[in-house]
C-alpha positions as CSV (number, residue, x, y, z in Angstrom):
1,X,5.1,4.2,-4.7
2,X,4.7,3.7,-0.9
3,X,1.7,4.0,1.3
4,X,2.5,4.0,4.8
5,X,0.3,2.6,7.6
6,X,1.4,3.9,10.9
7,X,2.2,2.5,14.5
8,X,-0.9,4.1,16.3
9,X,0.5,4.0,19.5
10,X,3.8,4.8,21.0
11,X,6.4,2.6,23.1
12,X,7.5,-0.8,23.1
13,X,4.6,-2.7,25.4
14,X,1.8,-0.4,22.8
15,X,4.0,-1.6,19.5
16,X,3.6,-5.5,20.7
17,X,-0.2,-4.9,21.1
18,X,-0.7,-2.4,18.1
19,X,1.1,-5.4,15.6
20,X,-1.7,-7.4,15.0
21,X,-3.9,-4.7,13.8
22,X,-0.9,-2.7,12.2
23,X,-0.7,-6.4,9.9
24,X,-4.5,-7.0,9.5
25,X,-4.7,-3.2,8.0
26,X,-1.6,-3.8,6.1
27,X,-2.8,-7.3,4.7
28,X,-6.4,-5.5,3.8
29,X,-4.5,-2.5,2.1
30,X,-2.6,-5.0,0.2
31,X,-5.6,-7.4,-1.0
32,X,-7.7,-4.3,-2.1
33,X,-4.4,-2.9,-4.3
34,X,-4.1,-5.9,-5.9
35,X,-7.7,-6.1,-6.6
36,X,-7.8,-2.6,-7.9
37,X,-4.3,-2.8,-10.1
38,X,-5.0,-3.2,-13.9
39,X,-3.5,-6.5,-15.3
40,X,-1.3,-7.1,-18.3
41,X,1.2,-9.2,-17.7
42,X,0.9,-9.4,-14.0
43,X,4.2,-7.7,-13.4
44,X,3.1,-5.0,-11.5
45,X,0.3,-6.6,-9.2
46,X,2.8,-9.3,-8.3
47,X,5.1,-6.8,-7.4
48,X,3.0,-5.4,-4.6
49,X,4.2,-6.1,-1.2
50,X,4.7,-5.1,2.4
51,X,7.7,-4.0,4.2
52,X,8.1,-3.0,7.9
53,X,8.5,0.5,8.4
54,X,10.9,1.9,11.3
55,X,8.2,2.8,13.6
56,X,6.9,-0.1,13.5
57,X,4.2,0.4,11.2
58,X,4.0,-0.9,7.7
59,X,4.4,0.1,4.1
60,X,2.5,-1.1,1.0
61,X,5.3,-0.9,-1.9
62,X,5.0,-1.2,-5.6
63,X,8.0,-3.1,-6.6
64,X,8.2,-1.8,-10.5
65,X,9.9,1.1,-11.9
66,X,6.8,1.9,-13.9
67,X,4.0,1.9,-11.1
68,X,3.0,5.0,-11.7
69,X,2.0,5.0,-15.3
70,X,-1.4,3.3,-14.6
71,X,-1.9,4.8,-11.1
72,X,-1.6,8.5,-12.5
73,X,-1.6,7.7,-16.2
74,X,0.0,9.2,-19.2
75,X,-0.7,11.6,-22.1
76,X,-1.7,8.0,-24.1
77,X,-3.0,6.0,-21.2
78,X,-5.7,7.5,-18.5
79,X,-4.8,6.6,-14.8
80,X,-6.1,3.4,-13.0
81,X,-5.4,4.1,-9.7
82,X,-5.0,1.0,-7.3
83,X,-3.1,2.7,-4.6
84,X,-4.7,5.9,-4.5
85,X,-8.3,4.2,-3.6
86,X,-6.9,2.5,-1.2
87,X,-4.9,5.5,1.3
88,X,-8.9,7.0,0.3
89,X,-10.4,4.1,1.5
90,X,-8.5,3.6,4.7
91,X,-8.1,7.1,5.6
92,X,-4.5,7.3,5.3
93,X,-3.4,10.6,4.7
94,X,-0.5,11.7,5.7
């Protein structure tokens, strides 16, 4: 699952001056999924990382093929969201 945190402004000169915030957000989003995601082995929450997105805004990326099972849950297991809370918290609906 992705979670994109856009480029707020438009243009080169605004994308140079938007980057630090654009980062901070990113870095915040990332600390508070981490935080939130439920802990076995690790796997998952260690998986959780950044990537630039082609607008020059940022992505927050579960790196696991089963990221969804605790963030939506399954018929066995009820959801934990840790990604969810965090697009809520941030107000970053798309």
């Amino acid at each position: 699952m992705t979670f994109f945190i856009p480029n707020p402004l438009a243009g080169e000169i605004a994308k140079v001056e938007a980057e630090p915030y654009i980062e901070d957000v990113a870095q915040q989003a990332l600390a508070r999924a981490q935080s939130l995601c439920a802990v076995d082995t690790g796997e998952l929450r260690d998986s959780l990382h950044i990537e630039d997105a082609p607008d020059g805004g940022k992505r927050v990326v579960a790196g696991t093929d089963h990221w969804l099972f605790p963030e939506f849950g399954t018929s066995e297991m009820a959801a934990e969201p840790y990604l969810r809370p965090v697009i809520d918290d941030l107000g970053l609906h798309r």
